[in-house]
C-alpha positions in Angstrom: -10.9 -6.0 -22.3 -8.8 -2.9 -22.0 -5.0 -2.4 -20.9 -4.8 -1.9 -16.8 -1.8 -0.5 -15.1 -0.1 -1.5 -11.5 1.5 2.1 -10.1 3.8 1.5 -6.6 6.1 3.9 -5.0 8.9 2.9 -2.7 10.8 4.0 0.2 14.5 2.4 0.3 16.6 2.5 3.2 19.7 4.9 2.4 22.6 3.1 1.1 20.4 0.3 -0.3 19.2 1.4 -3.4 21.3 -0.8 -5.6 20.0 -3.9 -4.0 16.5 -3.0 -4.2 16.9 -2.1 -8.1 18.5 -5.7 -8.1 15.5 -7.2 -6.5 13.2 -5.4 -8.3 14.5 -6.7 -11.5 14.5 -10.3 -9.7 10.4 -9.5 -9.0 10.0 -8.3 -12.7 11.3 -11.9 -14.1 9.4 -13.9 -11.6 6.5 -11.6 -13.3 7.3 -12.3 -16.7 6.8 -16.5 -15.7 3.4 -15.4 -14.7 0.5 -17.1 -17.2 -0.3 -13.7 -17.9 2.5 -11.5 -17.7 2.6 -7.3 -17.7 3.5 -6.1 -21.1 6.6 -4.5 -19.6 7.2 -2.6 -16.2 9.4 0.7 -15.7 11.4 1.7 -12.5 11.8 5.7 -12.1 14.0 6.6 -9.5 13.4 9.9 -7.8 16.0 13.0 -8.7 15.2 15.0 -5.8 15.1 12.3 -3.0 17.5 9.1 -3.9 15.6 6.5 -1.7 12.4 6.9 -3.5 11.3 4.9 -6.3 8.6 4.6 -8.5 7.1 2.0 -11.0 4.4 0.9 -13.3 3.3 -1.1 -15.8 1.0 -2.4 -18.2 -1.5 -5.7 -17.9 -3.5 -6.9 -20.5 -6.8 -6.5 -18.1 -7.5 -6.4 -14.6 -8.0 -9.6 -14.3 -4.7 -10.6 -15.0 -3.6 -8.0 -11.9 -6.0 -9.4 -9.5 -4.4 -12.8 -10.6 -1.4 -11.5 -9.7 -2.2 -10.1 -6.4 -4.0 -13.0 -5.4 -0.6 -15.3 -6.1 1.6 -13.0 -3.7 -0.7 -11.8 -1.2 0.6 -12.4 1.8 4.0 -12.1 0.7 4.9 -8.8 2.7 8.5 -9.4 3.4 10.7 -7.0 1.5 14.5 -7.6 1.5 15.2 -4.2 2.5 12.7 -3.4 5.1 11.7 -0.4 3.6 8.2 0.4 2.7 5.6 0.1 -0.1 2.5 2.1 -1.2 0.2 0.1 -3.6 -1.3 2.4 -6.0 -4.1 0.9 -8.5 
């Protein structure tokens, strides 16, 4: 197996940004309880435009991500109403 990587970028609604890095850190632990957990995850924060995020992070194998995918599908409510672009 080799390492796989989940890439996302995010659009906040202005003014919200500290709650969605709040929830994204919420996600990230509800991730690490996962049987197979990412080896970490990062959140980048854009300097030129402050409503748009970015993050990624390492999985042992796809597998695992499909696992992943397959345990939140459906679950397309975000707290902010902003928007998300799944990358690979």
């Amino acid at each position: 197996m080799s390492t796989s990587y989940t890439l996302a970028t995010y659009k906040v609604i202005p003014d919200q940004q500290d709650v969605f890095v709040e929830a994204w850190n919420d996600l990230a632990s509800v991730f690490a309880a996962f049987p197979n957990p990412p080896y970490w995850g990062t959140l980048l924060r854009s300097t030129s435009d402050p409503t748009l995020f970015h993050s990624f992070g390492p999985w042992e194998d796809a597998r695992h991500i499909a696992a992943m995918r397959s345990l939140v599908r459906g679950c397309r409510t975000y707290p902010l109403g902003g928007t998300r672009d799944r990358g690979s």
